[in-house]
N, C-alpha and C positions, 0 to 999 in steps of 0.2 A: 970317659970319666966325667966330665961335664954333664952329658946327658942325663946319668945317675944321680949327680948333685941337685940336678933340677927336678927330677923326679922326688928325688928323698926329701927336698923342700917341699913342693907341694905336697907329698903326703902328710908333713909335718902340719900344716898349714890346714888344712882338713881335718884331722885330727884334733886340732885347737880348737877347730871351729864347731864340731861335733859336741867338743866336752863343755860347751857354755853351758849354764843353766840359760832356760826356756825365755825366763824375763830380761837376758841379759844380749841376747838374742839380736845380730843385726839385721836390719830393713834394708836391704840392697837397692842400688840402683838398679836401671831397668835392665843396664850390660854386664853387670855384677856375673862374674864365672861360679860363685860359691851356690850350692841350694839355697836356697829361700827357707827359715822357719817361720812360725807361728806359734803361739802359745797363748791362751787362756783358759784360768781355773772362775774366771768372774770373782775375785776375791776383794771384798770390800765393796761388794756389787758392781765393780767393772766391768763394764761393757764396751769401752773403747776398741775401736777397728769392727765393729758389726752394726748393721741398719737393719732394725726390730721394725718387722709386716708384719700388723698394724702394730704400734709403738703399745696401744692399752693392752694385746695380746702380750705380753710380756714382762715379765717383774723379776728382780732378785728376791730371794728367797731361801732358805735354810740357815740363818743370819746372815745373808748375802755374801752366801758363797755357791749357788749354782744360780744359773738364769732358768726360770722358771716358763713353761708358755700355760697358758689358761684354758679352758675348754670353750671354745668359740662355737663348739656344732661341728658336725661332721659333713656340712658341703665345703666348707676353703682352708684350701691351708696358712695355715701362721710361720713365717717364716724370718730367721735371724742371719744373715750372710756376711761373709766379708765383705768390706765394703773396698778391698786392695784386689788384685788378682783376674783381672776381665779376660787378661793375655795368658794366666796360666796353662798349659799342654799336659803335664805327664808330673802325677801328685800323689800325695798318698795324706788324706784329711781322717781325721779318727775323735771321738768324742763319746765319753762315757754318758750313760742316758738309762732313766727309768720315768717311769709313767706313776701316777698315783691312783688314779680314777678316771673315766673318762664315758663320753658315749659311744666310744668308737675305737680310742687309743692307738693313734697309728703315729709312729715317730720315727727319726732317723735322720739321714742327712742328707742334704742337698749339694748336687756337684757338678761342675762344668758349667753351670749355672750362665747365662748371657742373659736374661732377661728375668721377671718374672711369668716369661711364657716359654721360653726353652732352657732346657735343666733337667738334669738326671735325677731321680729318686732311690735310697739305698733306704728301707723304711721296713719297722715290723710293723702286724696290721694284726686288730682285736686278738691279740692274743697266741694267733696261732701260724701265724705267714710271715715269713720275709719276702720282702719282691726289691726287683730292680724294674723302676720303670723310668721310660723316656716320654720327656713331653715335650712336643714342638705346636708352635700357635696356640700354647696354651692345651692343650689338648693330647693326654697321654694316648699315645700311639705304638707303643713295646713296651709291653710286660713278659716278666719272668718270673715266676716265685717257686717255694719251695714250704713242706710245712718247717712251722719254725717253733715251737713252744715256751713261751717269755709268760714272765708271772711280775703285777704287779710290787711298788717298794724293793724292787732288785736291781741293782746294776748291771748295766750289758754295756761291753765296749764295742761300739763298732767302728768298723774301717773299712775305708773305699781303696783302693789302689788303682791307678790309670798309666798307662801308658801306651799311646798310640791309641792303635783300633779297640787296646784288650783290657778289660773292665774284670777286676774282683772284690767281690763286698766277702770282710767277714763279720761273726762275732765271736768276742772271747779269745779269738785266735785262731779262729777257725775258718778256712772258705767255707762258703755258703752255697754262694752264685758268683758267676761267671759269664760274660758274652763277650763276643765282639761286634763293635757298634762304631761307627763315625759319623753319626746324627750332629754332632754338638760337641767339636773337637776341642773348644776351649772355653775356659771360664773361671770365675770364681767357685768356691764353698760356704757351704752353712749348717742351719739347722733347720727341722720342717718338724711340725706337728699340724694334728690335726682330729678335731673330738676329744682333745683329752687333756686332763694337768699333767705338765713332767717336766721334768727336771733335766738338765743338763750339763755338763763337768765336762773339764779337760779338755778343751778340743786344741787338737792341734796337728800343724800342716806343716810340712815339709815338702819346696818345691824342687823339681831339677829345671832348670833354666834349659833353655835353648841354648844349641852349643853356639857360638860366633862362626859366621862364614867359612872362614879360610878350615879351623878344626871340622865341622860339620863336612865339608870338600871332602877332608883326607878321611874321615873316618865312614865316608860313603863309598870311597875307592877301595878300600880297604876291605868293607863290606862284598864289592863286586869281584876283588882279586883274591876274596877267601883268607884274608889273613885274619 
């Protein structure tokens, strides 16, 4: 009976915590058992919780309510990250995105993120590709792509999902791509452009924490005795 009570609690407790709106949203400590959220729309051109590569690369924009990146040229990318998150593992980051114009137009998001030299890319590219690429030392080293056909002044949602070895990008709602990789098992998220003006909305992250010692034990045994 007991057991039940503590379970029905914690469901309850989850559930509460689910139902917050996005701004109202707690910043956990580092042992915190609950997910982790995130949310921003940039509304009133807030940029709090991200560090804008290079800071002139980027402006609010539509009466500062998307973050906007600029067309810098199509060799480096412009990049806006969380500036929380280095220890994140197993996430699911998503952020509405359209391009305007560009020489290149390649945008999307950045994930696992440890440096500005290793980091995942979830990116559509001129128009007609989505890829998943990894970069380590700076230096994209696994790519995946797929044709993908995205038209300027349109919204496209996309979303990464991680967990462990197993990587899925969608858009719209849809898989895309898919691998498994442990190049770069943790990190923060953000956003990456590059050649192009575009716009950005909504991103927002939902972390699951690492389980604490003793539960992680039982639910490895658990794992090995097939329950």
């Amino acid at each position: 009976m007991r057991h039940r009570k503590t379970i029905g609690l914690l469901l309850f407790t989850l559930l509460a915590l689910a139902l917050l709106p996005p701004s109202e949203a707690m910043r956990p400590c580092a042992n915190q058992l609950w997910p982790r959220f995130f949310y921003s729309g940039f509304d009133n051109g807030d940029t709090e919780g991200f560090i804008l590569y290079p800071p002139t690369a980027w402006l609010p924009e539509n009466g500062n309510t998307v973050l906007a990146s600029q067309d810098n040229g199509c060799t480096d990318w412009v990049a806006a990250w969380l500036m929380d998150g280095f220890l994140w593992t197993d996430y699911i980051l998503q952020a509405s995105v359209q391009y305007k114009n560009g020489t290149c137009n390649n945008l999307g998001l950045m994930y696992r993120m440890r440096n500005l030299t290793q980091y995942y890319l979830f990116v559509l590219r001129d128009g007609t590709t989505a890829s998943l690429i990894r970069y380590t030392n700076g230096v994209p080293d696994r790519e995946e792509s797929v044709p993908y056909a995205y038209q300027p002044d349109r919204w496209y949602v996309l979303r990464v999902e991680v967990a462990g070895d197993e990587h899925t990008a969608h858009v719209n709602g849809v898989p895309v791509l898919s691998w498994t990789d442990s190049g770069c098992p943790q990190g923060t998220g953000g956003l990456v452009a590059k050649g192009t003006h575009a716009w950005f909305d909504g991103v927002f992250v939902i972390v699951r924490p690492p389980l604490p010692p003793p539960l992680a034990q039982h639910n490895q045994e658990g794992i090995h005795q097939g329950e």
